[in-house]
Each structure stands twice: as C-alpha cells, then as structure tokens.
N, C-alpha and C positions, 0 to 999 in steps of 0.2 A: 489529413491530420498526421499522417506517417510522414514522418523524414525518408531522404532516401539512404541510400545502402549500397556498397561498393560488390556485397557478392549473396547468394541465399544464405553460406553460412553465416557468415556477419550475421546475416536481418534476424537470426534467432538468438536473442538476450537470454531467456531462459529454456529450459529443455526439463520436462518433468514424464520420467518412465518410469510406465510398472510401480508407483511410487504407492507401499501400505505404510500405514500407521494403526495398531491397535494399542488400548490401554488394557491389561490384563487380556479378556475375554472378548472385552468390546472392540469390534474393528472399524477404525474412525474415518479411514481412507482405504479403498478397495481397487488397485491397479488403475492411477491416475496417470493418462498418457496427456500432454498438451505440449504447448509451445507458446511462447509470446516473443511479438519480433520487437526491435528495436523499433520506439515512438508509437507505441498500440498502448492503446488503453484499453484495458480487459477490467470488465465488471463481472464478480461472482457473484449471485445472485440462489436462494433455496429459503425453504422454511426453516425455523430456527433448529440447532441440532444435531445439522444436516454433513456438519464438515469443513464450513466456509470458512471459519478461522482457524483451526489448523491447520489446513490445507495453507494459507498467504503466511505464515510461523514458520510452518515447513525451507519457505523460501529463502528467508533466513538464517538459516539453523535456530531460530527461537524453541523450536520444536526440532527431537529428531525423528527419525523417519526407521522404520524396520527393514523394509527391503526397497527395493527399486533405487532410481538413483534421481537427481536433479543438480543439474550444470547451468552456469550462470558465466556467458564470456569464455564457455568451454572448458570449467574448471568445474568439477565432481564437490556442491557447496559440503556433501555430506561424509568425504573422503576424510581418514585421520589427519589429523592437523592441530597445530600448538595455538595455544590461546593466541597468539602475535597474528599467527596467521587469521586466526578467525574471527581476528576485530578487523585486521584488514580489510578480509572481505564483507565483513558488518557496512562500514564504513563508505562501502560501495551501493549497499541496499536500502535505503533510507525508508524506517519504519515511522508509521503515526498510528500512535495507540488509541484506541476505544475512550480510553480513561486520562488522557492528556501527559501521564507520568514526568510532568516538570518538576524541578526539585524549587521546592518551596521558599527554603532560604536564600535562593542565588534571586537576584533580580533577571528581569525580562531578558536584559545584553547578554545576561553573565550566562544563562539557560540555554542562548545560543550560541555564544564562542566559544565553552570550555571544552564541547568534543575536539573542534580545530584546533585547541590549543595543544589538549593533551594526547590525541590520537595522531594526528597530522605534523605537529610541532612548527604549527603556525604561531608567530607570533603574538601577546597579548593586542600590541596596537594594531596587526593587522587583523585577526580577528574580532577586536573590538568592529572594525572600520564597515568588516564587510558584516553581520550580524547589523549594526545600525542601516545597512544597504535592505537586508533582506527582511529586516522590520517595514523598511518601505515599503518592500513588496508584497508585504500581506497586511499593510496599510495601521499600522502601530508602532510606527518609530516613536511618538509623543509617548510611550508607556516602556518606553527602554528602562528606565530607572523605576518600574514599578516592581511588585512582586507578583508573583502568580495568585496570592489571594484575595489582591486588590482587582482583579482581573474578571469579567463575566466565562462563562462557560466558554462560549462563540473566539473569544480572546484570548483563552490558553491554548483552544484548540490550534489557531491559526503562529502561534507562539511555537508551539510542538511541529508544524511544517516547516516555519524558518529554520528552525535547531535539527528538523532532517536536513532542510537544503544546506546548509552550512559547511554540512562534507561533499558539497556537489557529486552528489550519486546519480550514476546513470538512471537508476532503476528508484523508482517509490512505491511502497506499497501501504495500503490505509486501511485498518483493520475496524468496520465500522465509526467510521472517528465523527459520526454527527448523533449517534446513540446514543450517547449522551446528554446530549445538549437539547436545554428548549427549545419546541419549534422554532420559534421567532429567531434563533441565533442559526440555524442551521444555514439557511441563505448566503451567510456572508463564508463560512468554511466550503461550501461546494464554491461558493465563488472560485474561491485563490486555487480549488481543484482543477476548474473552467480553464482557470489561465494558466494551467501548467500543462495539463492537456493542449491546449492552443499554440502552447511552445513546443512543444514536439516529444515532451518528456512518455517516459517508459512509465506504464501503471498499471497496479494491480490491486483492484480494489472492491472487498467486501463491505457490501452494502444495499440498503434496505428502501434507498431513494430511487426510486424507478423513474423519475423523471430526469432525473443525473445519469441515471443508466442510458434512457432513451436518445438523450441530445450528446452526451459525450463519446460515450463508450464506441470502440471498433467493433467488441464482439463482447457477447455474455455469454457465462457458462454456465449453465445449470444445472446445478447438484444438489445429491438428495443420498439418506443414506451413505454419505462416502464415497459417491460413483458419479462421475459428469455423464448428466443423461445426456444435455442439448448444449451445443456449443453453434453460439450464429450472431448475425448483425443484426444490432437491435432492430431494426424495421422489419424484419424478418422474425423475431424471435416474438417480438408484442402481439404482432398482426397473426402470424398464421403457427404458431408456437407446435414443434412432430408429435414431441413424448406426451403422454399422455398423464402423466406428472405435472411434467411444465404448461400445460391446459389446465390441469387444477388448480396449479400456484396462482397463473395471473388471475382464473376465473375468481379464486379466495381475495384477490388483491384486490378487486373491482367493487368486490359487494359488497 
C-alpha cells in the first residue's frame, strides 16, 4: 500500500516529539513520540476522551500544542509563522471534519472550488473543471448544482473529501467523519477512504470503525489518557493486542 521513497528521510511525512497539550489543569496529550511515512495510513484508535482528536488538530495547527514539536516535510507545523504562511501549510494537510462544516449557501461545485480559487489563485473555470472531476470521484457529479441541505449525511460527508482533495494535499487527515452519520450511509464515505488509501495517499485517521481499521490501515495507535500505549499492524494489534489497556478496548469492543 506504501509508495516508494527515494531516502528514510523523505519516507517521514510527519514527525511528532515529546508533543504535550493541556487545557488548564487537564493534560490532554502526554509526550507523544511517532512518525507517519509518506503513503501509511495510520488508524488512531482509544475510548472516547482519550486524546484521538486533538491529537489529528494538533497536526494541523487546528489546535496548538504546549511543548514538544511536530514537523511535517521537515518544517516545525508549530513554529511562529504569519497567517499566509499557515494557510500555506493548511493547504498541504487536507482536513475532514466529524460534522461536514460545508457552507450552506455555496452549492456542491462552489464548496469545492472556492479554496482553489481563493487560496491557490486557481482560476474559476479551472477550478470549476476540476471540483466537477473530483465530484466524480466520490461519485456525485449529478449534485454539483445542489446545496449541502438537499444532500443526505453519507453526501456532505463525501462533498467535505472532494473540497479537502481539491488542494491536492499530500497528507489527509479524518477526524471521525462517519460519527455522524447513519449507519446505512457510513459504507459509501469509508468507501472513497478505501480508494484513497489504494492510491497511495498519506492518512491519519480517527476513528471508531474497526473494520476500516482492520482492512486499510498500515498501523494503529493506541491511546488512552493522552499517551500511545500500542502502536502495530492491524493483524497484529486485533489478534494478540500487549497493553493491557488495548486488551480491554477490543475485549469492550467485542461484547
């Protein structure tokens, strides 16, 4: 599933040291060491609570981070830097939210060309052009001209991946994006995940689908309290799970 890679440091996309995060009192993230190499899909996986989502914000700057550091293409995401600069690097980390956050009034097209247009200064018609390409690709060109509220859950969701891919980011990260949504719609958004995975794309994704975990993912990490206890290949991590944490999770999972 991994592309290949001209050197070891190339193959590391992100880089996260020593990385705390507290609110007040509470400490949300507790010296997070990892790596993700270029074309790994990495599944975070914990009980609710636990850290999973600001920890993938982190990666961003959605969230910032108290100490430690997190480089992405070698560049410190958390270092001072001017707003220009840090849509830049936005622009490179393609986010999909929990909650779809599509703007309401723009129709389907418009939801995904207006980053290209306005961050990128890609043209309307070629932005229009490619937005109708990548409606194809997650199988809704026929609802270009609609709006997000004529749309089912399963259909903004997969709206919200076009309007990431649209800045062609190396990197995606998915912060529970089928928690939302009715079962029955969930199927088709891991889909177009399927296929991005399959295409060699870089992922980091929180999420509560252990069957998406199982067949997709390179590696799952598993956190709790703010600390990755188990980091392994799913076959490895379902079957014979070390921590004795991540033994309670899945044995909770099962029953």
């Amino acid at each position: 599933m991994s592309i290949p890679v001209s050197s070891s440091q190339d193959a590391q996309e992100i880089r996260l040291r020593e990385v705390c995060k507290s609110y007040g009192h509470y400490q949300v993230l507790n010296n997070i060491n990892a790596d993700v190499s270029r074309g790994e899909v990495v599944v975070i996986c914990g009980p609710s609570g636990s850290g999973k989502s600001t920890l993938i914000r982190t990666v961003n700057r959605l969230e910032e981070i108290n100490s430690g550091s997190i480089s992405f293409e070698g560049k410190n995401i958390h270092a001072p830097m001017g707003a220009a600069e840090l849509n830049r690097l936005r622009s490179r980390i393609g986010f999909v939210f929990q909650n779809f956050n599509l703007f309401p009034h723009l129709s389907v097209v418009d939801n995904v060309s207006m980053s290209p247009i306005r961050v990128k200064g890609v043209s309307a018609k070629v932005a229009r052009e490619k937005a109708i390409a990548l409606l194809h690709r997650v199988g809704l060109a026929d609802r270009a001209n609609s709006y997000p509220g004529q749309l089912s859950g399963g259909q903004q969701q997969r709206v919200a991946i076009a309007r990431a891919l649209a800045m062609e980011p190396p990197v995606m990260l998915f912060d529970e994006p089928t928690s939302a949504l009715d079962p029955e719609m969930v199927g088709e958004v891991l889909s177009v995940m399927k296929s991005l995975a399959a295409e060699g794309m870089t992922m980091l994704c929180v999420t509560h689908e252990m069957g998406f975990a199982r067949d997709v993912a390179d590696r799952i990490w598993f956190i709790d309290a703010g600390e990755i206890l188990e980091t392994a290949p799913p076959e490895e991590f379902f079957k014979n799970p070390r921590h004795p944490r991540a033994q309670r999770f899945l044995s909770d999972l099962r029953h």
